[in-house]
GUDREN-81053 format. One record per residue (C-alpha): residue number from 1; residue in three letters; x, y, z. Coordinates in pm, 1 decimal. Example, Ala and Ser with C-alpha at 12.3 -4.5 7.8 and 13.67 -1.06 7.14 Angstrom:
GUDREN-81053
num,residu,xx,yy,zz
1,ALA,1230.0,-450.0,780.0
2,SER,1367.0,-106.0,714.0
END
This chain:
GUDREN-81053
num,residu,xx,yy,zz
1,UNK,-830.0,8017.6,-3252.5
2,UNK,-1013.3,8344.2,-3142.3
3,UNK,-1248.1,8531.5,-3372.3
4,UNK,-1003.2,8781.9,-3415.9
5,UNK,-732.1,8559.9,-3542.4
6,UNK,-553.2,8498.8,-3168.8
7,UNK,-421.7,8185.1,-3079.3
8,UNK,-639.1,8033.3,-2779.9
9,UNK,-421.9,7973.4,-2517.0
10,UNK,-715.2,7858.8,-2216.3
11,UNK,-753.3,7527.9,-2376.6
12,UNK,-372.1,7462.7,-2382.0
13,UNK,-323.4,7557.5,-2016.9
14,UNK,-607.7,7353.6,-1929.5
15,UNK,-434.2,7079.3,-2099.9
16,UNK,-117.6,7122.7,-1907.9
17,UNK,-288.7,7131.9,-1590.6
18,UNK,-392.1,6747.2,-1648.0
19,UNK,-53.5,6613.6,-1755.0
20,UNK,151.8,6385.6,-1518.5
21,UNK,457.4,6599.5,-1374.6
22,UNK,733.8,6397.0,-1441.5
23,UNK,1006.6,6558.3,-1319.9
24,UNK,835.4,6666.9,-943.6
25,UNK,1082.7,6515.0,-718.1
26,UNK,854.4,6621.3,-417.6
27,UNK,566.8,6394.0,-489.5
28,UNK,613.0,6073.5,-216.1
29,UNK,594.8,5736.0,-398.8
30,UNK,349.4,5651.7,-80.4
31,UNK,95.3,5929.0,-237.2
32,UNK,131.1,5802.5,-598.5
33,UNK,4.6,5441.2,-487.0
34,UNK,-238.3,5572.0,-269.9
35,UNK,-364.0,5771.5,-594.8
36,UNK,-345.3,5445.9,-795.7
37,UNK,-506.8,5234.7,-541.5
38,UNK,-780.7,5542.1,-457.1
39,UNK,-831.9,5736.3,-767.0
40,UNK,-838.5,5485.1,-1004.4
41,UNK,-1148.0,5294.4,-851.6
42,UNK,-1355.5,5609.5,-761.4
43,UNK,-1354.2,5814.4,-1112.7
44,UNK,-1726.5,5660.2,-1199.0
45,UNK,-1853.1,5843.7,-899.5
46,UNK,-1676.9,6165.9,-904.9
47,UNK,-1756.6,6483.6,-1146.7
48,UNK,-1468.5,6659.6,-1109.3
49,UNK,-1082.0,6637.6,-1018.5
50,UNK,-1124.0,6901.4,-754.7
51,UNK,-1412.4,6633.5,-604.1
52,UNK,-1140.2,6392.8,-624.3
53,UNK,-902.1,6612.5,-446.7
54,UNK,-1122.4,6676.0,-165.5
55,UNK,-1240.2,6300.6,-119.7
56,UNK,-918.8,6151.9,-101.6
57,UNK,-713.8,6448.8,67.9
58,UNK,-394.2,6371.3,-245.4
59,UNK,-238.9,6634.3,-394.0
60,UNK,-278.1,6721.0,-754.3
61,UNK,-10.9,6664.9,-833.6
62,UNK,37.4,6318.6,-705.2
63,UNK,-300.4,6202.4,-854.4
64,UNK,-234.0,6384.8,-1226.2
65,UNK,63.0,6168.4,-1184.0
66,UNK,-92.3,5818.9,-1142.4
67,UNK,-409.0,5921.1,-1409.2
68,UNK,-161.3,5938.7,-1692.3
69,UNK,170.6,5803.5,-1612.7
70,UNK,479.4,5739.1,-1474.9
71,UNK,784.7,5966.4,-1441.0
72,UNK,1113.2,5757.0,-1627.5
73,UNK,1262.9,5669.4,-1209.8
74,UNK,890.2,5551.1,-1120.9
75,UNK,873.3,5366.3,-1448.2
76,UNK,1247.3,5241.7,-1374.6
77,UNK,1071.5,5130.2,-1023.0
78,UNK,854.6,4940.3,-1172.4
79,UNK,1018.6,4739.1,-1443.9
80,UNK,1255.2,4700.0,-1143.9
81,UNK,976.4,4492.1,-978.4
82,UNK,834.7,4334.9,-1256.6
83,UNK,1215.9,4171.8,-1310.0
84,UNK,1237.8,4100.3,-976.8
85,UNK,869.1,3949.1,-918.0
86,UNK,981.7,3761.6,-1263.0
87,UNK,1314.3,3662.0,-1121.4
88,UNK,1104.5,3556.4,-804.3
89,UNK,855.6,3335.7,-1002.5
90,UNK,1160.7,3178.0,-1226.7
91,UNK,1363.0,3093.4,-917.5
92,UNK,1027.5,2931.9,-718.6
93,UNK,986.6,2679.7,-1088.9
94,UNK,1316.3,2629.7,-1038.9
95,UNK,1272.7,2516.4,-680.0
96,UNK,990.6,2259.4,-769.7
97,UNK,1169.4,2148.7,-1002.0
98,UNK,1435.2,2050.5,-837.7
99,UNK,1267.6,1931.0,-543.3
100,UNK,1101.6,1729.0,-829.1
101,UNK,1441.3,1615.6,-902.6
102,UNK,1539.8,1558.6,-584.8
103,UNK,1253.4,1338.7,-495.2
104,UNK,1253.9,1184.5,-807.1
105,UNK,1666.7,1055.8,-704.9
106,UNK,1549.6,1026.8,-347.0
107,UNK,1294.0,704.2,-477.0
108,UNK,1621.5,591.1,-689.0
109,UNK,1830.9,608.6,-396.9
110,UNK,1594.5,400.0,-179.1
111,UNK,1516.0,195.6,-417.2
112,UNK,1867.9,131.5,-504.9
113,UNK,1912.6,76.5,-100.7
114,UNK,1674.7,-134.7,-88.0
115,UNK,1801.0,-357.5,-353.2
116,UNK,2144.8,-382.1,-183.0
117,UNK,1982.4,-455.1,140.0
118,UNK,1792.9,-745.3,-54.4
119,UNK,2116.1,-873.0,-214.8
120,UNK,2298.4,-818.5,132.2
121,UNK,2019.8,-1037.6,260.1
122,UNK,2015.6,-1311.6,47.6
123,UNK,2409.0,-1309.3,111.2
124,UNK,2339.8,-1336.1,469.2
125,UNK,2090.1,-1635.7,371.7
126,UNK,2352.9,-1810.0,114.5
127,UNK,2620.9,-1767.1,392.3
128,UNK,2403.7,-1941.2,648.9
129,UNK,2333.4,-2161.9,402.7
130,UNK,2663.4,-2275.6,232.6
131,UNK,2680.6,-2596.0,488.4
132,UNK,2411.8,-2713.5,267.0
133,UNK,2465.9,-2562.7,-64.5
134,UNK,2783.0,-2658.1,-84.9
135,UNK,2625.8,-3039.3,-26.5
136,UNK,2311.8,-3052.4,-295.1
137,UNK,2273.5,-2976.9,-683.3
138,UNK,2228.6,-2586.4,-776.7
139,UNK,1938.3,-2654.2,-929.2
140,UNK,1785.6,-2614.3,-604.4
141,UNK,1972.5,-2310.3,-412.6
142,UNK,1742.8,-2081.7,-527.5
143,UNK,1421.8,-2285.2,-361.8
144,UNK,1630.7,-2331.1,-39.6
145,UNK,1756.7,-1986.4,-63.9
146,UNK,1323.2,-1865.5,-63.7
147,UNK,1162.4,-2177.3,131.8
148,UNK,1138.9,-2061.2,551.0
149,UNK,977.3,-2427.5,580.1
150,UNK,1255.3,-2621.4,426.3
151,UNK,1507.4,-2368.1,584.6
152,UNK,1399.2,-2483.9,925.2
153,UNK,1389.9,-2854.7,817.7
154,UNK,1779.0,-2848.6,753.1
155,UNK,1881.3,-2693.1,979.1
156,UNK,2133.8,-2761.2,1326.4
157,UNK,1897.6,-2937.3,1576.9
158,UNK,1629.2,-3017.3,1308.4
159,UNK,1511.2,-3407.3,1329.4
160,UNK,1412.0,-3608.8,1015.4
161,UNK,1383.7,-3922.0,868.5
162,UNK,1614.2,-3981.8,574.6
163,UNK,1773.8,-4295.0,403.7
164,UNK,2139.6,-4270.3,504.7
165,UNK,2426.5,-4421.1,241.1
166,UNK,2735.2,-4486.7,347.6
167,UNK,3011.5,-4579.6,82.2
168,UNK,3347.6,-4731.6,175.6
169,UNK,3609.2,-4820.3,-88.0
170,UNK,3757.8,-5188.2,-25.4
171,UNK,4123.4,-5254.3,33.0
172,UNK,4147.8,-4876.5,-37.1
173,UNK,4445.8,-4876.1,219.7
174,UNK,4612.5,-5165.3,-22.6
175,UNK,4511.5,-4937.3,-314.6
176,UNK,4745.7,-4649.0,-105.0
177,UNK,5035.9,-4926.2,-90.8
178,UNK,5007.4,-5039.9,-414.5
179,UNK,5026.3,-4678.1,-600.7
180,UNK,5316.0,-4660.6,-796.3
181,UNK,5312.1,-4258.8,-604.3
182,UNK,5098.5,-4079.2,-380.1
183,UNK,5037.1,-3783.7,-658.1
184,UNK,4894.6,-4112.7,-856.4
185,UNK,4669.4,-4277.7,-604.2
186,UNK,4592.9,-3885.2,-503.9
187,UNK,4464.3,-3832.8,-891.1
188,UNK,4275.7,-4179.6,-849.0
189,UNK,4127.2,-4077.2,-503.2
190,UNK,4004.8,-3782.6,-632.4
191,UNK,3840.2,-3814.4,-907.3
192,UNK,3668.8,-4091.7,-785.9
193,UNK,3528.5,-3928.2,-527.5
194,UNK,3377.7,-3580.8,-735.1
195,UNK,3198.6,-3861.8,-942.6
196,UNK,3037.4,-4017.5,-646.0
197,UNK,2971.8,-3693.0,-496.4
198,UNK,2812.2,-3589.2,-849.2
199,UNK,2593.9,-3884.9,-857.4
200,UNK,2452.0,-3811.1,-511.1
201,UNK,2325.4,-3489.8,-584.5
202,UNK,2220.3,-3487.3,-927.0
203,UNK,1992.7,-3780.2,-774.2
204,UNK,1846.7,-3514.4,-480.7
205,UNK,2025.9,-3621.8,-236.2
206,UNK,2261.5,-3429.8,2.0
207,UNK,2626.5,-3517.2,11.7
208,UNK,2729.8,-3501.5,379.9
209,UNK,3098.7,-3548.6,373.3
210,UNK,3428.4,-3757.4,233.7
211,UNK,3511.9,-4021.2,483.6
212,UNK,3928.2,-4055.2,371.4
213,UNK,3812.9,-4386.0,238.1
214,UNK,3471.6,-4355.3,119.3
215,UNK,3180.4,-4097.5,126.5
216,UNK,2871.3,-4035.6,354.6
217,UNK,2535.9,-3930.6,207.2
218,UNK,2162.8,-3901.4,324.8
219,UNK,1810.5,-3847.2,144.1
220,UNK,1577.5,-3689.3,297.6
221,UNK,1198.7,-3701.6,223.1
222,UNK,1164.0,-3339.4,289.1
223,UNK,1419.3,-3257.6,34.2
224,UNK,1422.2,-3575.9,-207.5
225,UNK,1090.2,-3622.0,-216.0
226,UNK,848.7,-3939.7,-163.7
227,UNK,1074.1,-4150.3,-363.3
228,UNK,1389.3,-4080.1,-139.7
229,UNK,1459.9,-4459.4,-71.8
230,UNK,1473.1,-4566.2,-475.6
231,UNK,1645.8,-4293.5,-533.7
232,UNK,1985.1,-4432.3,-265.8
233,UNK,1918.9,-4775.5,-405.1
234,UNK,1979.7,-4573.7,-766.9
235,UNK,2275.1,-4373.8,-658.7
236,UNK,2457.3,-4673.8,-486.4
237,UNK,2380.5,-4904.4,-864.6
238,UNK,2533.3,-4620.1,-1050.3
239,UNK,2812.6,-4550.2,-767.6
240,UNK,2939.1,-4938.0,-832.9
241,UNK,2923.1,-4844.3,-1198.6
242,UNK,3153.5,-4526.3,-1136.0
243,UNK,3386.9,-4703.4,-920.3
244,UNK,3455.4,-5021.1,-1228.2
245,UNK,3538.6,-4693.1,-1526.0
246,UNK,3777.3,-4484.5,-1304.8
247,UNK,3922.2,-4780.4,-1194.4
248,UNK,3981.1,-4916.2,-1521.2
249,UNK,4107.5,-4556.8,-1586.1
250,UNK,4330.4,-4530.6,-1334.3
251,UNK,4460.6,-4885.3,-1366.7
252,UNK,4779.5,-4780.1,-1462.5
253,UNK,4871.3,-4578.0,-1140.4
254,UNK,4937.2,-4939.3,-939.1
255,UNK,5222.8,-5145.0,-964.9
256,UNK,4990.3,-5443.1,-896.3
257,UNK,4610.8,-5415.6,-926.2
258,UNK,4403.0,-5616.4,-678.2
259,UNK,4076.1,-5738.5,-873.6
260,UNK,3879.9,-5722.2,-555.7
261,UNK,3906.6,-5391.1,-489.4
262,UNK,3535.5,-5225.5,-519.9
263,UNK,3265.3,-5009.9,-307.5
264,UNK,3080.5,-5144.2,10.3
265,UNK,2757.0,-4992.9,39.5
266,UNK,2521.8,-4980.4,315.7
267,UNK,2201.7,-4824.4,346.7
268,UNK,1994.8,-4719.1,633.5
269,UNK,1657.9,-4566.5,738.3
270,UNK,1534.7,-4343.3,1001.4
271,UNK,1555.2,-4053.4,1201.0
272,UNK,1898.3,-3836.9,1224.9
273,UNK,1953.2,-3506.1,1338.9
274,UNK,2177.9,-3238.3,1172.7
275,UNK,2439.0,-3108.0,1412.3
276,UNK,2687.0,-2877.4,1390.3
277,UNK,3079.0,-2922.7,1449.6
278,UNK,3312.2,-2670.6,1389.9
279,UNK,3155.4,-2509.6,1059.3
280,UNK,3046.6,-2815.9,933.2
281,UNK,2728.1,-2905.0,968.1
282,UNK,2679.1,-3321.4,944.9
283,UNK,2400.6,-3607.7,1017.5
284,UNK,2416.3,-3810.3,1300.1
285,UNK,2214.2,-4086.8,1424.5
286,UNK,2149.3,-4483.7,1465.9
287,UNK,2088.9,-4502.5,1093.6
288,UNK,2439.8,-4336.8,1012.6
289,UNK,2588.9,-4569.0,1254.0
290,UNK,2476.5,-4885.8,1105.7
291,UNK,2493.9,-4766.5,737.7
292,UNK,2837.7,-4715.2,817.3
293,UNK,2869.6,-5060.4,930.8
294,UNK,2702.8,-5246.5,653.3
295,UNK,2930.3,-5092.6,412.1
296,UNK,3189.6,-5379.6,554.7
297,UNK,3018.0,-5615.5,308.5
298,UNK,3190.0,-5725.0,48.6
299,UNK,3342.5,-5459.7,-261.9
300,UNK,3020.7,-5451.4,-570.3
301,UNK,2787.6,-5532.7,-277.4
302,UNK,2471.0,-5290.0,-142.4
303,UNK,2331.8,-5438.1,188.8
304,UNK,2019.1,-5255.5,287.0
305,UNK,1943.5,-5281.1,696.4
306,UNK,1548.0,-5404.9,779.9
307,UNK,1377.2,-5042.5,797.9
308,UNK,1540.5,-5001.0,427.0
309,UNK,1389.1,-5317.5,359.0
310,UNK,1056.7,-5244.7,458.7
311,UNK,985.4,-4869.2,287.9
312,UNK,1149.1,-5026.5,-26.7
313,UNK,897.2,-5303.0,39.7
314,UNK,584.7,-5036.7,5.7
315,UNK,699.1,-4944.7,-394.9
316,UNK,639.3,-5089.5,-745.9
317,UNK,863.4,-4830.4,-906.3
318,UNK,1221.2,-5057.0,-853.6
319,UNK,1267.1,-5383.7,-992.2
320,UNK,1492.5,-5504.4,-716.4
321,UNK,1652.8,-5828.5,-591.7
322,UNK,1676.7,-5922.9,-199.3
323,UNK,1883.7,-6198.2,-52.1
324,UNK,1869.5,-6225.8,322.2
325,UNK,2216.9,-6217.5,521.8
326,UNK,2393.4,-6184.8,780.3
327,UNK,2658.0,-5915.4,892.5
328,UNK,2831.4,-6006.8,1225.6
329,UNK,2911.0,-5642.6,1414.9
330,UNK,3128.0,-5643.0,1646.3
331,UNK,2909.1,-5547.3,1950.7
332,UNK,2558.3,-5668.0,1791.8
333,UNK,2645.4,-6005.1,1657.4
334,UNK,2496.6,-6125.3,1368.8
335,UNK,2239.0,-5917.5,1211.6
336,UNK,2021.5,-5974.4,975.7
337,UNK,2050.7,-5785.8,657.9
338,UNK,1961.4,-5779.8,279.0
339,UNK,2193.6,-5777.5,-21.5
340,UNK,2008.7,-5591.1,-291.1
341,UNK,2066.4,-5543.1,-636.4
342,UNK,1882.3,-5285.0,-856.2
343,UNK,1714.2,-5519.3,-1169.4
344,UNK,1523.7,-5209.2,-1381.6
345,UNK,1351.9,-4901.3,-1315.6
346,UNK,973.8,-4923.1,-1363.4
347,UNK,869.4,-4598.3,-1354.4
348,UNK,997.3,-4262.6,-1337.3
349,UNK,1027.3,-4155.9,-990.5
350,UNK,834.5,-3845.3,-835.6
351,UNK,1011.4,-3502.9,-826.5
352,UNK,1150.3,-3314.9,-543.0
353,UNK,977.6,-3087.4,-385.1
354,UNK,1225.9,-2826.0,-521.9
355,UNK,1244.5,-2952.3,-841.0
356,UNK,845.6,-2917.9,-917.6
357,UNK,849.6,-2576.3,-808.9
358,UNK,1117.7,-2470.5,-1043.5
359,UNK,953.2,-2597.9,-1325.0
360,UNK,673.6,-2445.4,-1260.1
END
């Protein structure tokens, strides 16, 4: 107030002058940034708003308005881009994150292909393998299924040394006659044969086929182990032993019942080769031809050729009897040959190659 009592009104104009005008619809939204971006940074050097002014070339107007504040539509502006610059952020986490999801179920999705192509693989594998799973003990599928050495040893075309058995059942075709049906001698047949079949590979050896009257087996070193040769002079003991209990089983199922019915076994050594014929894949060789020949001998008999005789010759670990003799083939004359019988077990015999490695 004035000294006379007057209200003084300078200061309030004054006052006026310096607040924003918020309702100035000609003030350009370019000139209020430039007043921000200008004025804001350049008060510390200027003494005066008209100094201001005449640096900057911005109307009054334009830079009262960005000193003190906005009008409600510039303010509206600008929580307008704050929501959309927060929008903008909120929608970019969103986008790494699910990019981080997607990469995250990308890796599970190759991962998970990868595992099918591994078990589509090892199908593959088992498929081109079932000639010879279908022929050995399970116990060792999984070694076959992961050993590329052993793969390529049994395999068509592959050459190795194995001890060949070949078992023929004696007077079987009187055995045929003499079943009181052919379900009967069918049942007999049968079961007869899964128990020889059992013996062979639970033993390491490989089960090449049924004959009709007998079966065909062969051990291989490669996949038997060292001790493949006491090992076919173990299966053929225990396949006379199977033959005597089914037959006393199955005794029944003749009318008459010939008491020199029995196996011939014959056993061979040397080198075969694995061919294929149709989907089968089988052993062939001089060893499998005179195997099958020395299983003419006489039912409860093994007859063991001269190689046979000479690797069983090397061990300590069978307690076996020899008796020379002599097998007259029809285009060889008479050979000789050794009837052997299996007296004790002296030792337990090494393991398979297969069969250490799943142990361990």
């Amino acid at each position: 107030m004035s000294d006379d009592g007057k209200e003084d009104k300078t200061n309030e104009k004054n006052d006026m002058d310096y607040k924003p005008v918020i309702n100035n619809t000609n003030i350009k939204f370019s000139d209020l940034i430039r007043g921000i971006d200008k004025g804001l940074h350049s008060l510390a050097g200027v003494k005066s708003p008209e100094g201001l002014f005449e640096a900057y070339s911005i109307s009054p107007e334009a830079l009262k308005a960005s000193l003190f504040a906005f009008s409600p539509s510039q303010q509206k502006l600008q929580a307008e881009a704050i929501e959309i610059r927060e929008n903008l952020k909120r929608k970019i986490n969103e986008l790494n994150e699910l990019n981080s999801k997607s990469g995250t179920e990308m890796e599970k999705l190759k991962e998970a292909n990868r595992s099918l192509r591994a078990e589509y693989e090892k199908a593959i594998q088992k498929d081109n393998l079932r000639h010879l799973l279908d022929r050995v003990c399970n116990e060792s599928h999984e070694f076959l299924l992961n050993s590329d050495n052993l793969k390529l040893v049994l395999r068509e075309g592959s050459a190795l040394n194995a001890f060949v058995l070949s078992i023929d059942i004696r007077r079987s075709t009187d055995l045929m006659l003499k079943a009181k049906s052919p379900k009967a001698f069918s049942s007999f047949i049968t079961e007869l044969c899964v128990q020889l079949r059992g013996c062979v590979v639970e033993n390491a050896g490989v089960f090449d086929k049924f004959t009709g009257d007998g079966i065909l087996a062969y051990f291989p070193k490669e996949f038997s182990g060292n001790d493949a040769g006491c090992l076919a002079i173990k299966v053929a003991s225990n396949c006379h032993d199977i033959f005597d209990n089914v037959y006393k089983k199955h005794v029944n199922s003749f009318t008459c019942v010939p008491v020199d019915a029995g196996l011939g076994i014959g056993i061979d050594f040397g080198q075969v080769y694995l061919t294929k014929i149709g989907n089968d894949l089988t052993v062939v060789g001089t060893p499998v031809v005179y195997a099958c020949r020395l299983n003419s001998c006489s039912a409860g008999k093994t007859v063991i050729n001269q190689p046979v005789y000479e690797e069983l010759s090397k061990s300590s670990k069978l307690n076996l009897l020899f008796a020379a003799s002599a097998i007259d083939f029809k285009y060889d004359g008479k050979i000789l040959c050794y009837e052997t019988v299996l007296n004790g077990i002296n030792e337990e015999f090494d393991s398979p190659p297969w069969k250490t490695i799943s142990n361990n």
